[in-house]
N, C-alpha and C positions, 0 to 999 in steps of 0.2 A: 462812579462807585456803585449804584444800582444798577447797574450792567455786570457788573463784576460777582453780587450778592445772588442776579438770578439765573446767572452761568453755575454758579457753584451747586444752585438747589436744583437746577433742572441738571445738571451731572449726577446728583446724587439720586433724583427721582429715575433716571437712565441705571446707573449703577444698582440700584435697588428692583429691577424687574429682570435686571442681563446674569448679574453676580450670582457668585455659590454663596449659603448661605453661613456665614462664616464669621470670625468674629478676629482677625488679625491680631490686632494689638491695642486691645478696647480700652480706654485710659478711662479711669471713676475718680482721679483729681484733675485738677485744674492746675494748683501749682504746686503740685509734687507730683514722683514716681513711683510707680512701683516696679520693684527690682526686675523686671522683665526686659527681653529683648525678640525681634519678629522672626518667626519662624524661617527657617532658610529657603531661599527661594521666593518667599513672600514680599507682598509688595502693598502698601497702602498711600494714600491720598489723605491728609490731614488739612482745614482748615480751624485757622484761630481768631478769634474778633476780642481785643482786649481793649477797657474803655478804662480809662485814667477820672475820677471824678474830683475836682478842684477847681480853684478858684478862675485859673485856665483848664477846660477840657480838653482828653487828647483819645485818639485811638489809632490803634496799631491792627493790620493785617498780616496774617502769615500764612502761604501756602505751602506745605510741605509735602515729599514726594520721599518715601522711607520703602527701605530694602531692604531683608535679611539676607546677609554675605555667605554665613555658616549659620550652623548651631546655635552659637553663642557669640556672633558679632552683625552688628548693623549699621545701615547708614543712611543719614538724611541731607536732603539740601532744600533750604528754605526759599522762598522770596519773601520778603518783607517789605511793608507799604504802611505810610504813617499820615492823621492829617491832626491838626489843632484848632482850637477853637477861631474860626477867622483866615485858615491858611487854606493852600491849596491840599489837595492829596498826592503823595508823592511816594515814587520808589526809592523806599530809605535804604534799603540795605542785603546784601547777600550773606547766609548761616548755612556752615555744616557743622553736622550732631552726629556723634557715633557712641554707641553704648556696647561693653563687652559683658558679661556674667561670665563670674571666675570660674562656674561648678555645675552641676547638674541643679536642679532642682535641691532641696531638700538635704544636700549634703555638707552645706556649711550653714550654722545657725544666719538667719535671716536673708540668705541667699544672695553675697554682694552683688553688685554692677556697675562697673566703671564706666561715666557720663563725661564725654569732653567735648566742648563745643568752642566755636572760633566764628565772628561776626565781623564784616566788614562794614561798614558804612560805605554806601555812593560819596558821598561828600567827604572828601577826604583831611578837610580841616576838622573833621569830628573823631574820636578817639577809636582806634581796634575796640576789639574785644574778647578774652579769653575766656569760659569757665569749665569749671572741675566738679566731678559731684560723685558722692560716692553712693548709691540707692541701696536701700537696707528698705525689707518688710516681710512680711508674713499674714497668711489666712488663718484663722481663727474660727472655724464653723462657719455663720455667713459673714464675717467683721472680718473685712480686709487694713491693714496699718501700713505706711510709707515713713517712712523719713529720710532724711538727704541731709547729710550737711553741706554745705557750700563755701566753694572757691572762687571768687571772681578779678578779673586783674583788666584793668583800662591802662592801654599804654598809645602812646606816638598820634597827634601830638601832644604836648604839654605835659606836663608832670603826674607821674604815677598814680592811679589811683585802685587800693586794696581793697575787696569785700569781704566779707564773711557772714556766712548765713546759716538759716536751720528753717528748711519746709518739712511740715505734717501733715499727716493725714489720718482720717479714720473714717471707714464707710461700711454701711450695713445692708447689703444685699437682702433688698426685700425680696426678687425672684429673679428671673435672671436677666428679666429687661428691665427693672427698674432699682438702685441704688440710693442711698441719701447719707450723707455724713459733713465731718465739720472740717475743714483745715486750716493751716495757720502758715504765715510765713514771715520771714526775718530777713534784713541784713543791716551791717552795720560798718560805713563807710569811713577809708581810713585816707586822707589826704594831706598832701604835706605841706608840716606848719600850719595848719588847720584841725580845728577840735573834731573828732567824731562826731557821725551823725546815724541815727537809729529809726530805721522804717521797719515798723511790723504792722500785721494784717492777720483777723481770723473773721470767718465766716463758712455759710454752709455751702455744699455742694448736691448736686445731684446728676445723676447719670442714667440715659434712657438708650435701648438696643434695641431695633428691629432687622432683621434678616441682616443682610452686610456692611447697615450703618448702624453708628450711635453719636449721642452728641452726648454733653457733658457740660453743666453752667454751673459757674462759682461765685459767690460775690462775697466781698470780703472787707470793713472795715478798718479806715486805718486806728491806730492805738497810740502813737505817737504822737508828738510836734510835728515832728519832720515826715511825715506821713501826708498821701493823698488821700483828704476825704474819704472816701470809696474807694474800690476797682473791682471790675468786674469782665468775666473770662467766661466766652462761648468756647467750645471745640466741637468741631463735629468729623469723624471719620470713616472714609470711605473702603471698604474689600478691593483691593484690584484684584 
């Protein structure tokens, strides 16, 4: 695993002397969007470190590799790596993400973007994964806003399981390499012949830019029963 953390900073310390100086597709939440998609042609390198805080500990790896197709369509492909408190570290799972923007810029109130994602698990006795997101936000002088509502669907094996959710956000650009705001996220799980279950989460963010990187750290509070203590989300992303 420490092999893996000082590939990624000595990529980025490489990236950050070679790269233009440039800013792809700079994310200021953690978990949520803003209705944006990467420039055509463009291409970025994403890392996630997200850490689960309970009574078992867990943390999840993601390295993504994202493209802009056109205009107004993109696409990513993940690899995902998971360990828990006591287990090994393991390649959990392969993600593609593609976001479209229905419009220009500025031509429909809050500028939609359609999010749809598909997750496989290696272990294949563990469920698919579907989600749907529809990204809605707007700039406001330096206050940027996000929201998304959320589709999520777990299917094969075993019986169906529905999400629904609601991530926000709100960030205040204090200049252009440093950001700070609050977000909040929701879902609320639907399985069958089984009562509903309610995890939500708020806490603050921040976000830091230098030449063709930025990273972005969230942490967030659960609010519920059914909640994890904590969790907490690194990203950092690289200019190809």
């Amino acid at each position: 695993m420490k092999l893996i953390l000082k590939s990624l900073l000595l990529s980025g310390l490489l990236f950050a002397v070679s790269a233009p100086n440039l800013m792809a597709d700079r994310r200021r939440f953690v978990w949520s969007y803003h209705p944006v998609t990467l420039a055509e042609d463009d291409s970025e390198l994403e890392f996630y470190q997200t850490t689960k805080l309970d009574d078992v500990n867990s943390w999840e790896y993601r390295i993504e590799v994202e493209h802009g197709l056109t205009p107004r369509w993109d696409l990513s492909i993940y690899q995902i790596f998971s360990q828990q408190d006591g287990e090994p570290f393991l390649w959990d799972a392969v993600q593609l993400r593609t976001r479209y923007r229905l419009s220009e810029p500025g031509r429909i109130p809050l500028d939609p973007v359609l999010y749809l994602e598909y997750r496989r698990k290696l272990n294949f006795s563990q469920q698919n994964k579907a989600e749907a997101k529809l990204l809605l936000g707007t700039d406001i002088n330096q206050f940027t806003i996000a929201l998304n509502p959320v589709y999520e669907f777990f299917w094969a094996p075993g019986d169906p399981v529905h999400e629904i959710g609601f991530d926000a956000g709100l960030t205040w650009e204090v200049n252009f390499k440093v950001s700070i705001g609050i977000e909040s996220s929701s879902r609320i799980e639907f399985v069958k012949n089984t009562n509903s279950s309610t995890n939500s989460y708020i806490g603050p963010t921040i976000s830091l830019a230098s030449g063709p990187i930025w990273y972005t750290f969230g942490y967030a509070v659960g609010i519920t029963d059914q909640s994890n203590d904590a969790r907490a989300r690194l990203l950092m992303g690289i200019d190809l």
